[in-house]
C-alpha positions in Angstrom: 96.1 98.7 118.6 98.0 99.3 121.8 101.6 101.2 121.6 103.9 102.1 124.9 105.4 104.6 124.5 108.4 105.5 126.8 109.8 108.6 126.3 109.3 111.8 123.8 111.4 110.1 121.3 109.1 107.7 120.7 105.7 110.1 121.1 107.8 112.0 118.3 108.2 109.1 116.3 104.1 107.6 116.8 103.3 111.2 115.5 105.5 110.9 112.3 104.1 107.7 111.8 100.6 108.9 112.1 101.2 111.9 109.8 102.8 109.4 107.1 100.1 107.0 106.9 97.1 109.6 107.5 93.6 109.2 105.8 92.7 112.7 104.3 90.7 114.4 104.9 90.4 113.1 108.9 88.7 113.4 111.9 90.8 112.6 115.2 89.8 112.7 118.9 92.5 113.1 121.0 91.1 111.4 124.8 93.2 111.2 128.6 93.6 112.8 131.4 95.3 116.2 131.6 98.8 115.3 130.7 98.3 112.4 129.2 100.7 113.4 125.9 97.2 114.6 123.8 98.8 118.2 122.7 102.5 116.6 122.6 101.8 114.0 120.1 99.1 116.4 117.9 102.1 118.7 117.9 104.5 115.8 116.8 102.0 114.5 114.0 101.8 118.1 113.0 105.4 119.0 112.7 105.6 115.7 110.7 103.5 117.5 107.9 105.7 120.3 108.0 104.2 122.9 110.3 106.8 125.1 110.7 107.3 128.0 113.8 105.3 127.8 117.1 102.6 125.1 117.2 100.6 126.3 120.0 98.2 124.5 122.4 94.8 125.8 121.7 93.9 125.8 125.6 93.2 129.5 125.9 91.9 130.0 122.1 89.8 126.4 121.6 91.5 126.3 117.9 94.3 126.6 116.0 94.8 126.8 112.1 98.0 125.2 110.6 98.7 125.3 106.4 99.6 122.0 105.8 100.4 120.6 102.0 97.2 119.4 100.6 95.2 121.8 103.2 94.7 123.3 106.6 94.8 121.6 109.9 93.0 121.8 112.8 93.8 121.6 116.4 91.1 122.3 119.0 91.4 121.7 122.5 87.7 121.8 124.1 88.3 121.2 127.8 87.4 124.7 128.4 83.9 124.9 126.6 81.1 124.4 128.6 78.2 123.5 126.0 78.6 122.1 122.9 77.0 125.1 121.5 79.9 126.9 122.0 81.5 125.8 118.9 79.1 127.2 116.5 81.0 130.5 117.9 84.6 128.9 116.1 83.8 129.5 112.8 84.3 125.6 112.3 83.5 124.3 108.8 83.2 120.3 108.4 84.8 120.6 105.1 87.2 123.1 105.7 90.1 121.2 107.1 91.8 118.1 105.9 92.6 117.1 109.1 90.9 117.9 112.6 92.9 117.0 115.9 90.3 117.1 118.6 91.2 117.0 122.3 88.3 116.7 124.7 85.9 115.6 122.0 83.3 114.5 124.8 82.8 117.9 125.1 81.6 118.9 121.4 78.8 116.8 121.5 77.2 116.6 118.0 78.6 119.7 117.2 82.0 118.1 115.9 82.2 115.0 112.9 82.6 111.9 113.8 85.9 110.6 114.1 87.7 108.6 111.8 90.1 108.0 114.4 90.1 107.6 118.7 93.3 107.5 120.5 93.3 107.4 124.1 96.3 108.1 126.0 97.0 107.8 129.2 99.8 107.7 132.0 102.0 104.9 132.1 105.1 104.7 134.3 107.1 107.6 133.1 105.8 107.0 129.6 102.3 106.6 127.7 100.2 104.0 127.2 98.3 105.0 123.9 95.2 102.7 122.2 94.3 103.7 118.5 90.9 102.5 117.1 89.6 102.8 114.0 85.8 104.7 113.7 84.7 104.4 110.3 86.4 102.7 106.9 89.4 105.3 106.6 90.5 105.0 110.1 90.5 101.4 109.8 92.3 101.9 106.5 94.6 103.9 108.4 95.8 101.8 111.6 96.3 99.2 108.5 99.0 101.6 107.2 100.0 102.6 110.5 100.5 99.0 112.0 102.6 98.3 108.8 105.0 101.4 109.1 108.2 100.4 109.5 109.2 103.2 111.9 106.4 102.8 114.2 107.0 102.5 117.7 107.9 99.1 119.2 108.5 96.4 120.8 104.9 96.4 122.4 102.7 96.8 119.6 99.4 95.0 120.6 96.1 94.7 119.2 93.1 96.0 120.6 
C-alpha cells in the first residue's frame, strides 16, 4: 500500500489510523532517509494510544519506553549503533513490549524480531511518500484494517 502524504495533518492522521487498527503485540520497522517523517509519524501513532507528555526521539538514548493501555511501547532509533551487538546492551526483551517502533532496523541485524510490519518513507515534494507492507499474517491482517479505515489518508491510496 502506497499513501502521499502532504502535510503533518495527514502524517498525524496515517499515525492515528495505524494506532486504531494495530496488530498487538507488533513489530514495526520504521525505513528512509534522515528526515523522511520516521520519528514524526511513530510519535503520531504513539500519541494516538494516548502517550501523554514529551515523546522523545530516541537518537541520543537508542530507546524509549512509553505505558500504553494494554502494555508498553517501544521506540528505538538505531542509526547510531554500530554492531548489532550493541543491543543486547538495551535491556530489550522480545516479549516485553506490545509494540516495537523500529527506526533504522538494518542496523539490528538478528538482534531485533522480525517485523510484522515495513513502512518506508521517503521525501516527496513537500510531503511524504510512505509504502506499508505487510511481513508476516498480523501485518497483513493489519494493512486489511488499515486500508478499510475510514479516516485514513487519501485520495492516493495505491496498492503495492
Amino acid at each position: 500500500m502506497r499513501i502521499l502524504l502532504p502535510d503533518s495533518e495527514a502524517t498525524d492522521a496515517l499515525g492515528r489510523a495505524l494506532a486504531l487498527t494495530r496488530a498487538t503485540p507488533a513489530v514495526v520497522h520504521l525505513q528512509g532517509d534522515l528526515g523522511a517523517g520516521k520519528s514524526t509519524l511513530a510519535r503520531a501513532l504513539l500519541r494516538a494510544l494516548g502517550v501523554q507528555g514529551a515523546i522523545r526521539s530516541p537518537t541520543y538514548t537508542l530507546v524509549e519506553r512509553y505505558p500504553v493501555e494494554d502494555g508498553e511501547a517501544w521506540h528505538l532509533d538505531l542509526y547510531r549503533i554500530g554492531d548489532a551487538g550493541e543491543l543486547e546492551f538495551l535491556g530489550l526483551d522480545e516479549g516485553a513490549a506490545v509494540l516495537w517502533l523500529v527506526e533504522w532496523p538494518e542496523r539490528g541485524g538478528t538482534g531485533l524480531p522480525a517485523a510484522d510490519l515495513e513502512i518506508s518513507l521517503s521525501v516527496e515534494g513537500t510531503g511524504r511518500l510512505v509504502r506499508l507492507q505487510g511481513r508476516s499474517a498480523a501485518g497483513r491482517e493489519w494493512l486489511s484494517r488499515l486500508a478499510a479505515y475510514p479516516q485514513l489518508p487519501a485520495p492516493s491510496v495505491q496498492s503495492a
